[in-house]
C-alpha positions in Angstrom: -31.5 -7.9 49.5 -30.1 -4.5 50.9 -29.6 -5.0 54.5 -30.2 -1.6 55.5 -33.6 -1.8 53.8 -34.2 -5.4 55.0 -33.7 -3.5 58.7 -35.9 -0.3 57.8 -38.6 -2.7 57.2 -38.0 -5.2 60.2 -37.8 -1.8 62.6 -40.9 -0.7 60.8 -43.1 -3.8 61.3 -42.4 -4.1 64.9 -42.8 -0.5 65.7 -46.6 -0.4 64.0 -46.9 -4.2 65.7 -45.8 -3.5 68.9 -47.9 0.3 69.1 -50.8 -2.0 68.5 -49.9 -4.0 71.2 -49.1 -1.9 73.3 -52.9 -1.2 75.3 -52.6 -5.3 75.8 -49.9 -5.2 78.1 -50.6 -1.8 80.1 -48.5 0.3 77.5 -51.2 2.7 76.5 -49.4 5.8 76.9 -46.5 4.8 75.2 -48.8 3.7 71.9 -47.6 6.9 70.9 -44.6 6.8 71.3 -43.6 3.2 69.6 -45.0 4.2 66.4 -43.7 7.6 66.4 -40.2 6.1 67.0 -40.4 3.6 64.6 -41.3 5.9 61.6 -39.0 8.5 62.8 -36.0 5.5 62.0 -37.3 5.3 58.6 -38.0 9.0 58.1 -34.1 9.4 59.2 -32.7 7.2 56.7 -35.0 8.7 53.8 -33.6 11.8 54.6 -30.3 10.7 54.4 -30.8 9.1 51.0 -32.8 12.7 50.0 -30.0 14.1 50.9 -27.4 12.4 49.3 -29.4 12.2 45.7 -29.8 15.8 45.5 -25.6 15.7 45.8 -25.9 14.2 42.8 -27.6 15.8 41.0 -31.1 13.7 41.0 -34.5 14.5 42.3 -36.4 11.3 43.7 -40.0 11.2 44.2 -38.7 9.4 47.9 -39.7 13.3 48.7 -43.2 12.6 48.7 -42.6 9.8 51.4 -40.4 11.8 53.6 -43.2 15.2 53.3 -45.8 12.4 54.6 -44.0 10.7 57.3 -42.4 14.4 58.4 -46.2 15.8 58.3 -47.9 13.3 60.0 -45.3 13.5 62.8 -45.6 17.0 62.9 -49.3 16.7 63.0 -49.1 14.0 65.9 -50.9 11.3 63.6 -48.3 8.8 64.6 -50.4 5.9 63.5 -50.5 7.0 60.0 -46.8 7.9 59.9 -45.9 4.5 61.0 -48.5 3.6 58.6 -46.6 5.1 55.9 -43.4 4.2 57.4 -43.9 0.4 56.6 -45.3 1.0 53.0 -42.5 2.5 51.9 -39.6 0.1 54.1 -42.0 -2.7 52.1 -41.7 -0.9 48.9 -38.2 -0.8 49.0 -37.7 -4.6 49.6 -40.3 -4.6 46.6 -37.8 -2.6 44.3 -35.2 -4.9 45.5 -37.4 -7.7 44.7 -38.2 -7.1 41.0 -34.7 -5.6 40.3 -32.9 -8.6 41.3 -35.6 -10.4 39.4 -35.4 -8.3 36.4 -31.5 -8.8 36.2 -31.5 -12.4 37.2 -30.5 -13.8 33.7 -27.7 -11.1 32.7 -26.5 -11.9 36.9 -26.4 -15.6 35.8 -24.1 -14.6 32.8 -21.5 -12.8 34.9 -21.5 -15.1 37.7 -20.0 -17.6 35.5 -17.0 -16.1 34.5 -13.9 -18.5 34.9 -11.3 -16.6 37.0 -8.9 -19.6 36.2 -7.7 -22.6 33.8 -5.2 -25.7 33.5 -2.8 -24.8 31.2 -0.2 -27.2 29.6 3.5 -25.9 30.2 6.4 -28.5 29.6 4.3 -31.5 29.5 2.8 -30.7 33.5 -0.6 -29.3 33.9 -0.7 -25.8 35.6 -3.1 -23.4 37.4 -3.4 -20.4 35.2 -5.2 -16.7 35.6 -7.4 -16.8 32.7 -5.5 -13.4 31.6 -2.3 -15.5 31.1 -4.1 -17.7 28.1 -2.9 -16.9 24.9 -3.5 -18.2 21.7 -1.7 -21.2 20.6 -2.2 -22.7 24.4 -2.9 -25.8 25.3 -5.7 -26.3 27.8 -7.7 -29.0 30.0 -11.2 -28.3 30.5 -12.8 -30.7 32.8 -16.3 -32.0 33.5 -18.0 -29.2 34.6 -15.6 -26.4 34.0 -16.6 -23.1 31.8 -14.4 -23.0 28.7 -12.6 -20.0 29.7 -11.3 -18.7 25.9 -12.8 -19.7 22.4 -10.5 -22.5 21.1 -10.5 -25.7 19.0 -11.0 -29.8 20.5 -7.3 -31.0 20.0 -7.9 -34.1 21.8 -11.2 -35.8 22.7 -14.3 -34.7 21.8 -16.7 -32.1 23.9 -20.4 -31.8 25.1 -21.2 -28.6 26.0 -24.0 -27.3 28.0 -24.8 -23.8 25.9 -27.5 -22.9 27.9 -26.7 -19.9 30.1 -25.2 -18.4 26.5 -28.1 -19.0 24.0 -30.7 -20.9 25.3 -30.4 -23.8 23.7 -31.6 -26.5 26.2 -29.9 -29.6 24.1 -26.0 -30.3 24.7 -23.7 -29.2 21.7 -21.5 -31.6 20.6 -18.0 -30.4 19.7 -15.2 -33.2 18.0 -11.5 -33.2 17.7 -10.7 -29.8 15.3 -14.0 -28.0 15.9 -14.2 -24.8 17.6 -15.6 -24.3 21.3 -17.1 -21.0 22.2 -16.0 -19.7 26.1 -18.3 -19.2 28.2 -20.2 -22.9 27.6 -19.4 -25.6 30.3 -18.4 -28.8 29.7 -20.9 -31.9 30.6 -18.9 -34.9 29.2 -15.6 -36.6 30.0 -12.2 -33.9 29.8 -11.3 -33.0 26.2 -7.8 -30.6 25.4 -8.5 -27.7 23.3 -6.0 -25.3 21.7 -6.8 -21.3 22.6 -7.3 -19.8 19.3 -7.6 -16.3 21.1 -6.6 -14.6 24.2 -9.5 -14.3 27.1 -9.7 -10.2 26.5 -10.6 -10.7 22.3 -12.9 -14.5 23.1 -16.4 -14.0 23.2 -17.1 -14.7 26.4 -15.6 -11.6 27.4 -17.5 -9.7 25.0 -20.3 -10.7 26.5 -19.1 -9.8 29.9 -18.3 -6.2 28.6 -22.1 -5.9 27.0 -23.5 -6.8 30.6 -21.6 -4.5 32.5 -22.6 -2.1 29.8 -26.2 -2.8 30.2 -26.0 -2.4 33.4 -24.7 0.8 33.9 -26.9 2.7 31.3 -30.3 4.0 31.6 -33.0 4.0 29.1 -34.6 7.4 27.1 -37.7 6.3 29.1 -36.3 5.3 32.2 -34.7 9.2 31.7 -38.2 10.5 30.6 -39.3 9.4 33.9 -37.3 10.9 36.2 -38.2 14.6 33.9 -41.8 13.1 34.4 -40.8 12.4 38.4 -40.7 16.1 38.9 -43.9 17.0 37.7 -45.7 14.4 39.2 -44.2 15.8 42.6 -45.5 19.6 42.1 -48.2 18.1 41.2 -48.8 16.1 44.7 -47.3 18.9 46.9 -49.6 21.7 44.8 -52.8 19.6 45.1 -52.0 18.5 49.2 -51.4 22.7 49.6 -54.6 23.5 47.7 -56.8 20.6 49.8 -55.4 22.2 53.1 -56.0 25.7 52.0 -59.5 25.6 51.0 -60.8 22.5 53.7 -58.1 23.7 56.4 -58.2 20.1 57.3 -54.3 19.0 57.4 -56.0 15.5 57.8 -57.4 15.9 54.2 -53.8 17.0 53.0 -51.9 14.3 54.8 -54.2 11.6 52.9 -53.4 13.5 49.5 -49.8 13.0 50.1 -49.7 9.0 51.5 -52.3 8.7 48.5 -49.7 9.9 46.1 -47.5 6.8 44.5 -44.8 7.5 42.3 -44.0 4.0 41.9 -45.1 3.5 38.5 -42.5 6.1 37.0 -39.3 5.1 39.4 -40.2 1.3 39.1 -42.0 0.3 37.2 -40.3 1.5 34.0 -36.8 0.2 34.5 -38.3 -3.1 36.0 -39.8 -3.5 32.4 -36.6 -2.6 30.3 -34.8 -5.2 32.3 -37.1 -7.6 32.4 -37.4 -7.1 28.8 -33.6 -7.2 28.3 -33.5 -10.1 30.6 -35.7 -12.5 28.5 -33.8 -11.3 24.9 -30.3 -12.6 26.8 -32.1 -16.3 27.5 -33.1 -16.3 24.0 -29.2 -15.4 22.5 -30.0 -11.8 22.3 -27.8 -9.7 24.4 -28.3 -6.1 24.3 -25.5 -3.4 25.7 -28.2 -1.2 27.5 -31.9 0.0 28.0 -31.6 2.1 25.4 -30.9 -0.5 23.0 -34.3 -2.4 23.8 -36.2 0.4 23.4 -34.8 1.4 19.9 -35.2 -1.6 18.6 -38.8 -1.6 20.5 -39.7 1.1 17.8 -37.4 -0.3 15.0 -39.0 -0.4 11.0 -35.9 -1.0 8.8 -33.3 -4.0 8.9 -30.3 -3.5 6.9 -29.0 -6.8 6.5 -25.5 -8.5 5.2 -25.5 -11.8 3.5 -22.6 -13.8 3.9 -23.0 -15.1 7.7 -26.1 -13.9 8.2 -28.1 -14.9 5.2 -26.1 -17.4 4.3 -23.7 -20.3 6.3 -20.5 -17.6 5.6 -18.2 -20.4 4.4 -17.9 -22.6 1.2 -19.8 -26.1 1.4 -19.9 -29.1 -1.5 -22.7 -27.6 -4.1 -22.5 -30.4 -6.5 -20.0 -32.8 -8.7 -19.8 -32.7 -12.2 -17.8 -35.6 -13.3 -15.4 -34.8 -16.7 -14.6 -38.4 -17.3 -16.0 -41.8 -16.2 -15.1 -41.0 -12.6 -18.1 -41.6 -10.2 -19.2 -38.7 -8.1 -18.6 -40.2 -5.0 -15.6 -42.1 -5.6 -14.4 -38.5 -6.7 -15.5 -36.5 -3.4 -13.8 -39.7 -1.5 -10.7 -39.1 -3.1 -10.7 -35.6 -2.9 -11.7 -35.6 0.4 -8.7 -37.9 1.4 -6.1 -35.8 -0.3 -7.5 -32.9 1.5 -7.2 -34.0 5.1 -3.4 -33.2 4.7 -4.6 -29.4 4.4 -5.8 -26.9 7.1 -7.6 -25.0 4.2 -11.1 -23.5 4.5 -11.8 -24.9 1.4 -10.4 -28.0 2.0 -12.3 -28.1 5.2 -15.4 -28.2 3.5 -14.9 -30.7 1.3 -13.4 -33.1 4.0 -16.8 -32.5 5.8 -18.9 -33.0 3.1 -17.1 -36.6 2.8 -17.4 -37.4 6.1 -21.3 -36.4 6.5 -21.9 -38.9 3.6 -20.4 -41.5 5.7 -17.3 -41.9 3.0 -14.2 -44.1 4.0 -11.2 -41.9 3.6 -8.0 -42.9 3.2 -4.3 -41.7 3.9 -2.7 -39.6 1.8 1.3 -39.7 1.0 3.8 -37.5 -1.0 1.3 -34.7 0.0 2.7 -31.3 -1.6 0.7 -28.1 -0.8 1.2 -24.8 -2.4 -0.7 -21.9 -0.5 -3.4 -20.5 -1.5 -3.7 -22.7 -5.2 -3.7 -26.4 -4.1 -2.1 -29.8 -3.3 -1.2 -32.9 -4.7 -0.2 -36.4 -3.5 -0.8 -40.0 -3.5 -3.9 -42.0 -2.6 -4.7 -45.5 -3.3 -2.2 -45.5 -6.1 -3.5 -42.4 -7.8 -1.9 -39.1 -8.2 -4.4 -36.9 -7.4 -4.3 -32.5 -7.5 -6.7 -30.4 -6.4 -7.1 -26.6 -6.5 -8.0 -23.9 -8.5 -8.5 -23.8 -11.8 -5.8 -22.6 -13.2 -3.3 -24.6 -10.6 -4.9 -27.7 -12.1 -4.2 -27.4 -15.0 -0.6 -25.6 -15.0 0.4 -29.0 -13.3 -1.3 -31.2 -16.1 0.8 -28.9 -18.7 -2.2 -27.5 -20.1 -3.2 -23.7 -21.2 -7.1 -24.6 -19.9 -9.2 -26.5 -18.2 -13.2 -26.9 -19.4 -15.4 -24.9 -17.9 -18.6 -26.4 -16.6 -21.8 -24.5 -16.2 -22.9 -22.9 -12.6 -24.8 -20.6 -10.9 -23.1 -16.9 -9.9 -21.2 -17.5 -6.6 -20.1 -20.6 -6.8 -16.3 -21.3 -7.2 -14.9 -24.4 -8.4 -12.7 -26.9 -7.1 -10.5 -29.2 -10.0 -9.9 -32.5 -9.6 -7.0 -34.6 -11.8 -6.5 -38.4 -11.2 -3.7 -40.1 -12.8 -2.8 -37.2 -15.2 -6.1 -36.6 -16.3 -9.0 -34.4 -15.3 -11.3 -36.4 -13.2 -14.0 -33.7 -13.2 -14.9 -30.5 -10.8 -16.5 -30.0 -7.2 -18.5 -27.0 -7.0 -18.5 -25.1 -3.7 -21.0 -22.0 -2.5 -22.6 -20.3 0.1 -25.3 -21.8 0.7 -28.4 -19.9 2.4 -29.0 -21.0 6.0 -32.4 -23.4 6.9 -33.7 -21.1 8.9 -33.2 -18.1 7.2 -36.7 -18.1 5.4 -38.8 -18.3 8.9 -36.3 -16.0 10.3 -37.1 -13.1 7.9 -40.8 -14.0 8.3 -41.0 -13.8 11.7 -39.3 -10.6 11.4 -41.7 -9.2 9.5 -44.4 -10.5 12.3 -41.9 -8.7 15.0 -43.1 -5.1 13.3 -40.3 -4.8 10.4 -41.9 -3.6 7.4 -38.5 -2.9 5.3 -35.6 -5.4 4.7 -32.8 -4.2 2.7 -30.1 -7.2 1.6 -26.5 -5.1 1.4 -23.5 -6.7 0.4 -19.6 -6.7 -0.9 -20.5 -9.7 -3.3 -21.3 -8.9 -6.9 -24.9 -8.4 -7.8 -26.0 -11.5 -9.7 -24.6 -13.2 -6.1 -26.7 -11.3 -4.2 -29.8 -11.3 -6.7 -29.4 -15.2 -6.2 -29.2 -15.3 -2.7 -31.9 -13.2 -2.3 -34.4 -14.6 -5.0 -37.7 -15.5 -3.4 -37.1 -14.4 0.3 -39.0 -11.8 -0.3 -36.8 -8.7 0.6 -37.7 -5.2 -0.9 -34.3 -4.1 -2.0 -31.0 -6.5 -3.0 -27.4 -4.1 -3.4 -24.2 -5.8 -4.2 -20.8 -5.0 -5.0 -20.5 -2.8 -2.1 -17.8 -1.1 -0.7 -17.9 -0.1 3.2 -18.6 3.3 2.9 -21.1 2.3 0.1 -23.2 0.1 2.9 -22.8 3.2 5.7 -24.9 5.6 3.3 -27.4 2.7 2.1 -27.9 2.6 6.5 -27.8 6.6 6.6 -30.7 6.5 4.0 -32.3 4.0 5.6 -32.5 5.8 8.7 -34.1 9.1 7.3 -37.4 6.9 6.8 -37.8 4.9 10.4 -35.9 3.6 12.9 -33.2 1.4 11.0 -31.2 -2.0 12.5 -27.9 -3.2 11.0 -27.0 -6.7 11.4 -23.3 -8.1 9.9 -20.7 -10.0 10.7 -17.6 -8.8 9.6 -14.7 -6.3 9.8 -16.0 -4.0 6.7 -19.6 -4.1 8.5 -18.4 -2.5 11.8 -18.8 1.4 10.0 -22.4 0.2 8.8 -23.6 -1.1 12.3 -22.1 2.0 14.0 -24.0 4.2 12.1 -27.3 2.4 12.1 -29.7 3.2 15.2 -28.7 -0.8 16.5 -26.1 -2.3 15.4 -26.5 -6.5 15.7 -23.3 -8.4 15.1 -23.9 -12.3 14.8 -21.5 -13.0 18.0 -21.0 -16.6 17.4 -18.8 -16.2 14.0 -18.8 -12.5 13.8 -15.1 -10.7 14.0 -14.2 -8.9 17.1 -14.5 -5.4 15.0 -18.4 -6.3 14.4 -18.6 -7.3 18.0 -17.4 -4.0 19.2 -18.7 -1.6 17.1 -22.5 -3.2 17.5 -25.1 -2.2 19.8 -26.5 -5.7 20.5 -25.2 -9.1 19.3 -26.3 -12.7 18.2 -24.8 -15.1 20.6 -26.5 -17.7 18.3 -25.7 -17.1 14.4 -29.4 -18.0 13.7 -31.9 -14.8 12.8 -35.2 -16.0 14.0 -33.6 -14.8 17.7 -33.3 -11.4 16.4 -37.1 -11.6 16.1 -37.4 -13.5 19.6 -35.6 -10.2 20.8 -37.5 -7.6 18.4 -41.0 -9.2 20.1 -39.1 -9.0 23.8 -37.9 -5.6 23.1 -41.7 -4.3 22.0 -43.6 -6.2 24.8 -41.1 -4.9 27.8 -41.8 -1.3 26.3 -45.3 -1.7 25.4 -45.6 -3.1 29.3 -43.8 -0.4 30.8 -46.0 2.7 29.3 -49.3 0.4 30.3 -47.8 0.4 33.9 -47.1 4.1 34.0 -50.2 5.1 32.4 -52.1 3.0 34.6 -50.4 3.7 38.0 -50.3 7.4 37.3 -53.7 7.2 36.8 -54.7 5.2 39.7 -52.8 7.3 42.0 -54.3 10.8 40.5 -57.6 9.4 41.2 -56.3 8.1 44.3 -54.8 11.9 45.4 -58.2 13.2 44.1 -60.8 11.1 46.4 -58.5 11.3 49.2 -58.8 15.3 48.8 -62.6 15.1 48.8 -62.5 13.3 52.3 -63.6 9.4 50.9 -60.1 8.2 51.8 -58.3 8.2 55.4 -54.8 8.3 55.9 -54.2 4.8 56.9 -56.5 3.7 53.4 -54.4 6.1 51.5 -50.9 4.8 52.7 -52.6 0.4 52.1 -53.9 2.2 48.4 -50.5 3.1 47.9 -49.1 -0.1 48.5 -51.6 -1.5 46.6 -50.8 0.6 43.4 -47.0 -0.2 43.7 -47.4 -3.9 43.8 -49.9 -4.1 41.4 -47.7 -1.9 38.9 -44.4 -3.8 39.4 -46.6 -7.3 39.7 -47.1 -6.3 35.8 -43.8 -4.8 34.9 -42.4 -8.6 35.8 -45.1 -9.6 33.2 -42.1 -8.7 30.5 -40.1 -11.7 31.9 -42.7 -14.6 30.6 
């Protein structure tokens, strides 16, 4: 809390307290007095912060408080002004209230930020600046420590508490040569981990940037408000003037301006926003501003990538078509073995796909790689090589290998035993689990166009996108190709990008949000989008979509509603059925109810 406001509000509580006491203990004259002084405290400071706002540039509706306080002092009706003095010192700790509230989460995000890690230098561990980390570095992360840059486990294994990052309330388990993703902390006994990239490019830091980006900017509405801020004050001041003028009671025009509450445009709209943008960051959604939420609050279109998005974005074991009396799992053990030797993508894969069907692998010898084609070496007494297609069979002394049979997008892996072709592992990208209910649920979030755009060839894409159920599937596209598919996109609705990688970033710059899937997506992606994925699955894109839509939809009820409440508050008052004091408690009233419901965006 603001300790100047926290003050305000103490110095306004005892001044209308003590005036009230005051006749109790033979201070009857001085009733006056106490609560004049008191408001006059308050009426000083929102003078000052008038004052200062007009500086720069901005007109805030704290005018209407400081023309009631000033007129009721200048009318003598202390009472009132001390009245009004504590509703709006008690507003202010309100707005403090539900800001810090609203922010709470993206807070929670930056307070974690590692300023420091343990660094291995000449075989002694050292005490680091996180800015010192580069990659290739060889840190410890303790139990409990926040994994200051994205890295690999080199030694150990790692349980990581993702929480603060994505939501995800069950521990992630992370074993020797998997990644680790900064910002997590660690739960389980100390692990080493190699820095794969500096603290400024990991994605922690990304994340940092898109808070204090988020932050700082302010929303169309929140900006429509403040235009709207205006009218509503020459509205108060020209109906308090016209009460006054035609009753000629300045009573009747100081309860049309404690009636008047402009709470509903100056909080209750940004409480929303943030609440709003609040709830997508718990959820893995992290947007760079208010005005992100509220475009994609009114978003129609998705243009969408496949690889990474759609689909896993790397290579994993498809199927095994044997060639000669080789079992297929005897093959993919073999394979498998001879592959641990290489730090391959490819080879990665098929390792993996060993080793999650609980396959004994051996270890290989002789092991000769050649970049880019394949290896060969020794296991169990068999000369195995495996590759490409044509590396295959150049080392069997062939022209050709036979060909089997597969589906578009799926490359093939050879595999010779002895001299002799032992058959083929067939590798793709396969579609994510989730990636069905995710566009579903998008479609239930208010998306009524999903266009699939990608650089793979068209019979790729028609495969991956047979029976999801999207309206238009474009291959074979080139970068500029996918920025004029968004461009066209956009003429007919709001449109959202979301891609992953380094030929995406013109496309999600040009869309009205770009959505880069943070958790694999290149740093070029990352930067050039508008919101990213801190979780590479796309049902939280429609967990944020609904946030994004509800905040909004919560914010216009509040204004519509307080506005409202407040006109007819202004009006009655002007009639003579409200008093000054039950003007100033209806305008507390109004403000608490409106931001009460604003927070409503944070369930």
């Amino acid at each position: 809390m603001n300790p100047i406001r926290v003050s305000l509000f103490v110095i306004a509580v005892a001044g209308l307290a003590g005036g009230l006491l005051a006749p109790f203990v033979g201070l009857a004259e001085a009733q006056s007095w106490i609560w004049g002084v008191a408001a006059g405290a308050v009426l000083a400071v929102l003078l000052y912060d008038i004052v200062t706002s007009l500086f720069e540039g901005e007109v805030g509706l704290d005018i209407v408080a400081g023309l009631s306080i000033s007129a009721a002092l200048a009318f003598g009706e202390t009472l009132a002004a001390g009245v009004v003095a504590l509703m709006y010192a008690g507003g202010q700790l309100l707005e403090d209230y539900a800001a810090n509230r609203a922010r709470a989460d993206m807070k929670a995000l930056l307070a974690r930020v590692p300023k420091t890690a343990l660094r291995y230098d000449d075989g002694h561990l050292q005490e680091v600046a996180i800015d010192a980390i580069h990659a290739g570095d060889r840190l410890l992360i303790r139990q409990g420590d926040i994994v200051p840059v994205d890295g690999r486990v080199s030694n150990g294994r790692a349980l990581l508490d993702m929480a603060a990052l994505t939501g995800e309330s069950v521990p992630v388990k992370a074993m020797e040569g998997q990644d680790v993703q900064s910002g997590a902390r660690s739960l389980d006994t100390a692990f080493d981990m190699m820095a794969t990239r500096p603290a400024s490019e990991s994605t922690y830091a990304g994340i940092v940037r898109l808070v204090q980006a988020a932050q700082a900017a302010k929303a169309p509405m929140v900006r429509l408000a403040d235009r709207y801020a205006l009218v509503f004050l020459a509205v108060t001041v020209g109906l308090a003037g016209a009460t006054w003028y035609f009753t000629g009671s300045h009573i009747r025009m100081l309860a049309v301006l404690v009636s008047a509450t402009p709470c509903p445009l100056i909080l209750a709209v940004p409480v929303a926003i943030i609440a709003g943008m609040g709830k997508a960051a718990r959820r893995g959604v992290l947007m760079k501003g208010g005005p992100v939420l509220e475009t994609m609050a009114r978003a129609a279109n998705l243009v969408i990538d496949k690889t990474g998005t759609l689909t896993r974005g790397r290579a994993e074991l498809a199927g095994i078509v044997p060639a000669a009396h080789w079992e297929p799992q005897e093959m993919l053990r073999l394979a498998a073995s001879l592959e641990q030797a290489s730090a391959h993508v490819t080879a990665g894969s098929i390792v993996a796909a060993a080793q999650g069907r609980r396959l004994a692998l051996s270890y290989p010898q002789e092991v000769r790689e050649t970049a880019g084609e394949g290896l060969e070496g020794m296991v169990e007494g068999h000369r195995l090589i495996v590759g490409g297609h044509d590396f295959v069979a150049r080392k069997l002394g062939l022209s050709a290998l036979p060909r089997p049979e597969r589906e578009p997008g799926t490359a093939l892996a050879a595999l010779a035993i002895s001299g002799r072709l032992a058959g083929h592992l067939l590798l793709a990208d396969g579609i994510r689990p989730e990636t069905p209910l995710a566009l579903e649920r998008l479609r239930q979030a208010g998306i009524r166009r999903i266009v699939l755009a990608s650089g793979d060839a068209q019979a790729v894409v028609d495969r991956v996108g047979e029976g999801l159920g999207l309206d238009v599937l474009r291959g074979g596209l080139k970068p500029e190709e996918k920025v004029a598919i968004v461009a066209q996109e956009r003429r007919s609705g709001i449109t959202l990008m979301v891609g992953d990688g380094v030929n995406d970033a013109p496309a999600l710059a040009m869309a009205d949000v770009g959505i880069s899937m943070g958790a694999t997506g290149s740093a070029a992606a990352t930067e050039s989008a508008d919101a990213v994925l801190l979780v590479d699955d796309l049902t939280r894109l429609a967990e944020g979509l609904s946030a994004a839509r509800r905040a909004r939809a919560i914010a216009v009820q509040s204004v519509l509603a307080g506005l409202g409440l407040s006109f007819a508050a202004m009006v009655a008052a002007a009639f003579g059925y409200i008093t000054v004091v039950e003007g100033a408690l209806l305008q507390e009233a109004i403000d608490v109810a409106v931001i009460l419901n604003a927070l409503r965006a944070l369930r």
